[in-house]
C-alpha positions as a Markdown table, in Angstrom:
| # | Residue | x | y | z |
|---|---|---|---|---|
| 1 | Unk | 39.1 | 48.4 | 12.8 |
| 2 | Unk | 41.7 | 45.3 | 13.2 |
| 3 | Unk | 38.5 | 43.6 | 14.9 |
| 4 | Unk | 36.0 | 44.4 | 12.4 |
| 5 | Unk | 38.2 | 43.2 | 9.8 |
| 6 | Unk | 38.8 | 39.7 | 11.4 |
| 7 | Unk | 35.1 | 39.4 | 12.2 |
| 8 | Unk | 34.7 | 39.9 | 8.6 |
| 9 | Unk | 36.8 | 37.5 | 7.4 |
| 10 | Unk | 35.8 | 34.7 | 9.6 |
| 11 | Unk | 32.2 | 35.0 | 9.1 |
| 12 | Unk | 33.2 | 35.4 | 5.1 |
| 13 | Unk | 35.3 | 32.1 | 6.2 |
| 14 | Unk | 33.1 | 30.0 | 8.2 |
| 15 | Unk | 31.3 | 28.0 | 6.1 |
| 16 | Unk | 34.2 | 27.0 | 4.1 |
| 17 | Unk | 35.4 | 26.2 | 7.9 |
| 18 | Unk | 32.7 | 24.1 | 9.2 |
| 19 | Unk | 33.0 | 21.7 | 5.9 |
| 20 | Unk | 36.5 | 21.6 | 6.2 |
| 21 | Unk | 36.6 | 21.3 | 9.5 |
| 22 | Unk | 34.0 | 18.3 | 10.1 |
| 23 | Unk | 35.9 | 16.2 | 6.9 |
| 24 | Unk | 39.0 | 16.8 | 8.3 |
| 25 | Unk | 38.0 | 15.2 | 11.8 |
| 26 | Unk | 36.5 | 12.3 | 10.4 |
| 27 | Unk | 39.3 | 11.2 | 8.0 |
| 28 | Unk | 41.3 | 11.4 | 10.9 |
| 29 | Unk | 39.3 | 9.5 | 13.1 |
| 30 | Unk | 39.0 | 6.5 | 10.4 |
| 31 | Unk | 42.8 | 6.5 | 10.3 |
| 32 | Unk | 43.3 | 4.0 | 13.0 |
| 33 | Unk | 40.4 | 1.9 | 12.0 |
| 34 | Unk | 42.0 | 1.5 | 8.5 |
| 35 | Unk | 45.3 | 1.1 | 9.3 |
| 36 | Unk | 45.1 | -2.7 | 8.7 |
| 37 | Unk | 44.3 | -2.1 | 5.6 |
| 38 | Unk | 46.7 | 0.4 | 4.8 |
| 39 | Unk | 49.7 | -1.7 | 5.7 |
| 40 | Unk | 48.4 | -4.3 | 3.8 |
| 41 | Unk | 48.6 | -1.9 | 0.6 |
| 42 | Unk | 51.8 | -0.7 | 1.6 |
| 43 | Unk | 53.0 | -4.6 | 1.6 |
| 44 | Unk | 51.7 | -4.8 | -1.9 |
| 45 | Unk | 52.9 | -2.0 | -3.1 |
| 46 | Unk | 54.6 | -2.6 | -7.3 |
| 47 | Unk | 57.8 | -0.7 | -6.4 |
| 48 | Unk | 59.9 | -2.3 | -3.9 |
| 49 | Unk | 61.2 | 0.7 | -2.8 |
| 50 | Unk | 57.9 | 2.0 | -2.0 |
| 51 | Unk | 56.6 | -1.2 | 0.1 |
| 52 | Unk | 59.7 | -1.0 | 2.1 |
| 53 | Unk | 59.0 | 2.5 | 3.3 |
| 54 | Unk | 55.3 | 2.1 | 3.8 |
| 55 | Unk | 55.9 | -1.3 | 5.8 |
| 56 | Unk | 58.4 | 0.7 | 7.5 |
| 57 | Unk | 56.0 | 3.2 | 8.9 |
| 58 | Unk | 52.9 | 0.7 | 9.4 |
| 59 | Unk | 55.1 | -1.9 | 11.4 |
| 60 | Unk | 53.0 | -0.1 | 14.3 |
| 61 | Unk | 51.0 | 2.6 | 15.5 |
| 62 | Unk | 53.4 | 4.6 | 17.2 |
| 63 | Unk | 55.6 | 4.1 | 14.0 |
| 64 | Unk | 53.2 | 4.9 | 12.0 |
| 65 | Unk | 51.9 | 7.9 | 14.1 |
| 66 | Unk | 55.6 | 9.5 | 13.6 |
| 67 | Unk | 56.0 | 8.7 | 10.2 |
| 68 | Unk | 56.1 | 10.9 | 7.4 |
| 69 | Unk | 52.8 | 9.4 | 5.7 |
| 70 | Unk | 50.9 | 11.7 | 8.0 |
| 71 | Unk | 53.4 | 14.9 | 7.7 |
| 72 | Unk | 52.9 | 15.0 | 3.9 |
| 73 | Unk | 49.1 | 14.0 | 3.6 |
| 74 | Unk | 48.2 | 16.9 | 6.3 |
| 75 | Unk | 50.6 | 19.1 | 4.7 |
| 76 | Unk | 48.8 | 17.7 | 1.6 |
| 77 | Unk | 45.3 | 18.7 | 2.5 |
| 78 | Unk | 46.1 | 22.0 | 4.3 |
| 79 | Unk | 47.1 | 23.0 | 1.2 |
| 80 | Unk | 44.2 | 22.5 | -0.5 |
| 81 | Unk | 42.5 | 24.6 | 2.0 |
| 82 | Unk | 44.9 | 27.4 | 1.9 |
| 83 | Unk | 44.4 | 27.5 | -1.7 |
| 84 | Unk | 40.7 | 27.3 | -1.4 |
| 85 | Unk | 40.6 | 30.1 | 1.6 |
| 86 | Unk | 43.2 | 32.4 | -0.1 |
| 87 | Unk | 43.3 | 32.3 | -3.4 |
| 88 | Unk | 40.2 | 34.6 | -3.8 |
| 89 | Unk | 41.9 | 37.4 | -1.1 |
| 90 | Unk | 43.0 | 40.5 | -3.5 |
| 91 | Unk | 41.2 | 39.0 | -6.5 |
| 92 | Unk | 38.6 | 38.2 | -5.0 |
| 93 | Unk | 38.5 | 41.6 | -4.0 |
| 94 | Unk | 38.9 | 42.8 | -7.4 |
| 95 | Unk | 36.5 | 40.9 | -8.1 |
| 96 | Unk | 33.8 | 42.3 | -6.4 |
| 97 | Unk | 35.4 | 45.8 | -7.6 |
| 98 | Unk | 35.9 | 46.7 | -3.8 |
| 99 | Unk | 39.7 | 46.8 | -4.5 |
| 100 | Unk | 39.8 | 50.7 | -5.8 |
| 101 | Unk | 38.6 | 51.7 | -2.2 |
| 102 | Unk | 40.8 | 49.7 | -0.4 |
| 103 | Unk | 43.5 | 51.3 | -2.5 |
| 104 | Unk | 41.9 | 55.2 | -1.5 |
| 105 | Unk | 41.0 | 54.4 | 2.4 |
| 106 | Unk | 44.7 | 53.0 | 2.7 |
| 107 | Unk | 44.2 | 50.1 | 4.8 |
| 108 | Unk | 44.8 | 47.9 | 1.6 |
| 109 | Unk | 47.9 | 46.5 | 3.6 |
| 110 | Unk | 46.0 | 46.0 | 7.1 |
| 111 | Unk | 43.6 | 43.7 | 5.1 |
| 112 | Unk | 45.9 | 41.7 | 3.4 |
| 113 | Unk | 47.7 | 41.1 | 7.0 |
| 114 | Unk | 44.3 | 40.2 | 8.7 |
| 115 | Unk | 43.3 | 38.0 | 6.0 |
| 116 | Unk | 46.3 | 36.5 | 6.0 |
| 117 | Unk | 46.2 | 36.0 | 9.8 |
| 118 | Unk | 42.8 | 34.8 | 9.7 |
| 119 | Unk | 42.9 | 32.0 | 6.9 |
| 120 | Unk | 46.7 | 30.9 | 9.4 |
| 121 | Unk | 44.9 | 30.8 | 12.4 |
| 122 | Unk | 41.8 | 28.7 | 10.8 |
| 123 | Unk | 44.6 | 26.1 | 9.5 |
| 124 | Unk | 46.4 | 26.0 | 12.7 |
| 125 | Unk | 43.1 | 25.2 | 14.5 |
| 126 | Unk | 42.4 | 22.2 | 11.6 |
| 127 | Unk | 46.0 | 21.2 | 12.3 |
| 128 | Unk | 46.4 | 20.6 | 15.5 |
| 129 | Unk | 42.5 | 19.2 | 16.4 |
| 130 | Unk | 43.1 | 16.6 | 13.7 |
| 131 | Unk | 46.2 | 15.5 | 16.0 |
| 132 | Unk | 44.1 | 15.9 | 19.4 |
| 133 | Unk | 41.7 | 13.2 | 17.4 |
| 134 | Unk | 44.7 | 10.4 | 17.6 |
| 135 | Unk | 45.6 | 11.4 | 20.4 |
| 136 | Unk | 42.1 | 10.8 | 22.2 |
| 137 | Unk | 42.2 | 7.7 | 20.2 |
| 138 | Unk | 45.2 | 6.5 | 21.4 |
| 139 | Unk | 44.6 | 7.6 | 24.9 |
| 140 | Unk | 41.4 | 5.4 | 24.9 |
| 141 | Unk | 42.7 | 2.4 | 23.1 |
| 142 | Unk | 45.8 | 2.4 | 25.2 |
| 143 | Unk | 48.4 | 3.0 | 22.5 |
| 144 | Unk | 51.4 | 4.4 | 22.9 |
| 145 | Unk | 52.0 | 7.9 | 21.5 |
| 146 | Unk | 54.9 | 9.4 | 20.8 |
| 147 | Unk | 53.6 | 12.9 | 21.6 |
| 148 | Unk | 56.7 | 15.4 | 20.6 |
| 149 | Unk | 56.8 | 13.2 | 17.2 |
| 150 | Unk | 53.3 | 14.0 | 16.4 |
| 151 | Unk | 53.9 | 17.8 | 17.7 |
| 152 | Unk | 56.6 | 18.1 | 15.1 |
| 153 | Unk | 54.5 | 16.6 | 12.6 |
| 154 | Unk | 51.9 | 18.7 | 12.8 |
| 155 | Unk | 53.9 | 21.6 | 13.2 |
| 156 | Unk | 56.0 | 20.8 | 9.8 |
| 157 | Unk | 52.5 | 20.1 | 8.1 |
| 158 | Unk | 51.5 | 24.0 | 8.8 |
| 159 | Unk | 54.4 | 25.8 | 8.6 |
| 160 | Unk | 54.2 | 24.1 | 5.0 |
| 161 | Unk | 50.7 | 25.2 | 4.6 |
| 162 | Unk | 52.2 | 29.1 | 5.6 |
| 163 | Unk | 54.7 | 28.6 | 2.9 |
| 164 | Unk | 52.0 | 27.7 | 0.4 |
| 165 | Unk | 49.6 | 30.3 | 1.4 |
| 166 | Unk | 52.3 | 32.6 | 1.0 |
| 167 | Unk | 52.7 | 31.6 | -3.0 |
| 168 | Unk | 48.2 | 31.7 | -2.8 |
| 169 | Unk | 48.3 | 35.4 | -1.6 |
| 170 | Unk | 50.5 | 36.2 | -4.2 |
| 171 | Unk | 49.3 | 34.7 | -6.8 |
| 172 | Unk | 45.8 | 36.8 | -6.2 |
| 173 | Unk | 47.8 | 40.3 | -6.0 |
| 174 | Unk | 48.8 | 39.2 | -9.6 |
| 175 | Unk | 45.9 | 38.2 | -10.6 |
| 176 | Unk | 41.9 | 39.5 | -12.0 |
| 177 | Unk | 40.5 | 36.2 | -11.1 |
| 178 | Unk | 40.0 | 34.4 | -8.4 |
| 179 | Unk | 40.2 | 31.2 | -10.3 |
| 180 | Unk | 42.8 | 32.4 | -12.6 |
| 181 | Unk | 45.1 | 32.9 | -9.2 |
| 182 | Unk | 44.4 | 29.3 | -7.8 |
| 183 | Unk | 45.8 | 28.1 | -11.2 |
| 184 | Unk | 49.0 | 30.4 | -10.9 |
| 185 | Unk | 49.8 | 29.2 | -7.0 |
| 186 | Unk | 48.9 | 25.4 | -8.2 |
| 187 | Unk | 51.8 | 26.0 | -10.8 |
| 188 | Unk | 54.1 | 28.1 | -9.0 |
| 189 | Unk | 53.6 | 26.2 | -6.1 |
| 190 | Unk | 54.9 | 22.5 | -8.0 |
| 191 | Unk | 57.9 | 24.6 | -8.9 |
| 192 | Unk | 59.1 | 25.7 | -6.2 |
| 193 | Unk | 58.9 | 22.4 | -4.6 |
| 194 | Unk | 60.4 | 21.0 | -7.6 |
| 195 | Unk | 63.0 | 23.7 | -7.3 |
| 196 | Unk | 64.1 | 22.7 | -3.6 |
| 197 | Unk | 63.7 | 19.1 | -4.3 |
| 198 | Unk | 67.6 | 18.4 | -3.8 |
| 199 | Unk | 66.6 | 19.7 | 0.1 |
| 200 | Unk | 64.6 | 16.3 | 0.3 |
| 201 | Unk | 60.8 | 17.9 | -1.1 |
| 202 | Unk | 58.7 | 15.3 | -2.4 |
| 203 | Unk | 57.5 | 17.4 | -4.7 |
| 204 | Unk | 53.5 | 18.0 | -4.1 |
| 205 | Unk | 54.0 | 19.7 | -0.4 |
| 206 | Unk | 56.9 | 21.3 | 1.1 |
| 207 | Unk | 57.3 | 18.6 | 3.7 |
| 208 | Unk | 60.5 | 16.8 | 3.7 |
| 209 | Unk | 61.9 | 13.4 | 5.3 |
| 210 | Unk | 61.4 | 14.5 | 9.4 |
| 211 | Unk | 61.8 | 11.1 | 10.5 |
| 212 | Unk | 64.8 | 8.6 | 10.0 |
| 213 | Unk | 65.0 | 4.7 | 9.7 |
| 214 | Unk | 64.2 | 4.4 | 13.5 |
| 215 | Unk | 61.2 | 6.2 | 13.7 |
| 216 | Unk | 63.2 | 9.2 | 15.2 |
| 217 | Unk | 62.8 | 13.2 | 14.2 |
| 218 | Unk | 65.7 | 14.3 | 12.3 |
| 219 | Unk | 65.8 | 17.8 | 13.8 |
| 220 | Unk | 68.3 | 19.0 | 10.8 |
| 221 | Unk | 65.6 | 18.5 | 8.4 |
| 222 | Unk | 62.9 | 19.1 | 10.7 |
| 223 | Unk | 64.4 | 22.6 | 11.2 |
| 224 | Unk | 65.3 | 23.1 | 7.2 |
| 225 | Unk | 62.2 | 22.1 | 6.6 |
| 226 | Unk | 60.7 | 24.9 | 9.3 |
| 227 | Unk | 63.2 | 27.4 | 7.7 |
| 228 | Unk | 62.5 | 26.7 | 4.3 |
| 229 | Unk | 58.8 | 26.8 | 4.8 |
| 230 | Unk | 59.2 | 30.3 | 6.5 |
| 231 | Unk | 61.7 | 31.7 | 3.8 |
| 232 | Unk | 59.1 | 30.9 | 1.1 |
| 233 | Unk | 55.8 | 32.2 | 3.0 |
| 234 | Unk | 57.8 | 35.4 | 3.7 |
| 235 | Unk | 58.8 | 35.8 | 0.0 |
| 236 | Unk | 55.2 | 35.0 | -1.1 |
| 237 | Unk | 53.5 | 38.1 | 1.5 |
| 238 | Unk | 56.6 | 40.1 | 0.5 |
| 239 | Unk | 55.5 | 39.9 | -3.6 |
| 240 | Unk | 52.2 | 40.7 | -2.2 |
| 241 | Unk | 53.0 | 44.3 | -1.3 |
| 242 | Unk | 55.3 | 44.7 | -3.9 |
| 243 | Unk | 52.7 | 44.3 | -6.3 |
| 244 | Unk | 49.3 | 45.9 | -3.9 |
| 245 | Unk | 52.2 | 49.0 | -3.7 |
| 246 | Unk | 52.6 | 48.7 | -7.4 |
| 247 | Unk | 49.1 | 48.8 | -8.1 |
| 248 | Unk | 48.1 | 51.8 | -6.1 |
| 249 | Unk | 50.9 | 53.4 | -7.3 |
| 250 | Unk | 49.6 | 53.6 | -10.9 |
């Protein structure tokens, strides 16, 4: 049943996939070609403040490979695509009034997990060939990569994206609407980051300052930043079947 369900989800998935997929690639690819002009933005840059951070992280490649400016944007964008993939899961489900025999059969929870699973391991697989793109690019350019930098970054960017899909699942256990629960994860989602901002949040994704002055990880805050990530994804699945329990229940 487990394998039917994921084989459902995925084909239910892979269009959503393949666009996201094939966007992501190539906005990673122009990175290095556009760098130029990226530091050159940076330089100009109205608050100083600003300028001094992007110049920071554009003084190179390598710097700017294991900067945050890539952490936050992926985080960034694999949000988005959590929200997009998730946020129609239960309501969705509601939606199509296939809910009340989920709720009979009793394998209400088992879906929730394997969608859940499924839309993690479709991020993870985003994640990480967006990375293997600058890597092959650095490997043929002859650039030097700092390879456990950009490990970390990409692992921050989606545990991040767990921690937000976490708030997307449930936000569509609450909700009737599919649309109506991309609204309440959008919201719920700014406050909580607002909420831990004092941990060093910036406010629109969960990922926080990994890499110091020198261009080194700050394992403290990559590893807050891992925890944090994790504490909020497992509060958002646990509110899930709270309210899928409550739900059945009445």
């Amino acid at each position: 049943m487990i394998r039917e369900l994921s084989r459902k989800e995925y084909v239910e998935l892979k269009p959503l996939l393949a666009i996201a997929f094939t966007l992501v690639m190539i906005v990673t690819a122009a990175i290095p070609f556009v760098f130029p002009y990226l530091r050159q933005h940076g330089a100009a840059a109205v608050d100083k403040e600003t300028a001094e951070l992007v110049l920071r992280n554009f003084r190179s490649y390598p710097d700017f490979v294991r900067s945050d400016w890539i952490a936050r944007n992926l985080a960034r964008i694999l949000c988005l695509l959590a929200l997009l993939a998730g946020a129609g899961a239960i309501a969705g489900e509601r939606e199509a009034r296939t809910l009340p025999l989920l709720y009979t059969s009793g394998v209400l929870r088992s879906v929730v997990v394997v969608k859940f699973c499924v839309i993690a391991a479709w991020l993870f697989l985003v994640t990480f060939a967006s990375t293997a793109v600058l890597t092959a690019h650095s490997l043929v350019e002859k650039l030097p990569l700092p390879a456990l930098d950009l490990a970390v970054t990409s692992l921050v960017a989606w545990a991040n994206a767990m921690a937000f899909l976490g708030i997307v699942f449930a936000a569509s256990a609450f909700s009737k609407r599919t649309i109506v629960a991309a609204l309440i994860a959008i919201v719920a989602g700014f406050a909580i980051a607002g909420l831990l901002r004092p941990l060093g949040l910036n406010g629109t994704a969960f990922a926080i300052n990994i890499f110091g002055a020198d261009g080194r990880v700050v394992w403290p805050n990559a590893w807050i930043d891992l925890l944090a990530a994790l504490t909020v994804m497992c509060a958002g699945l646990l509110a899930t079947f709270v309210e899928v329990d409550r739900r059945r229940a009445t």
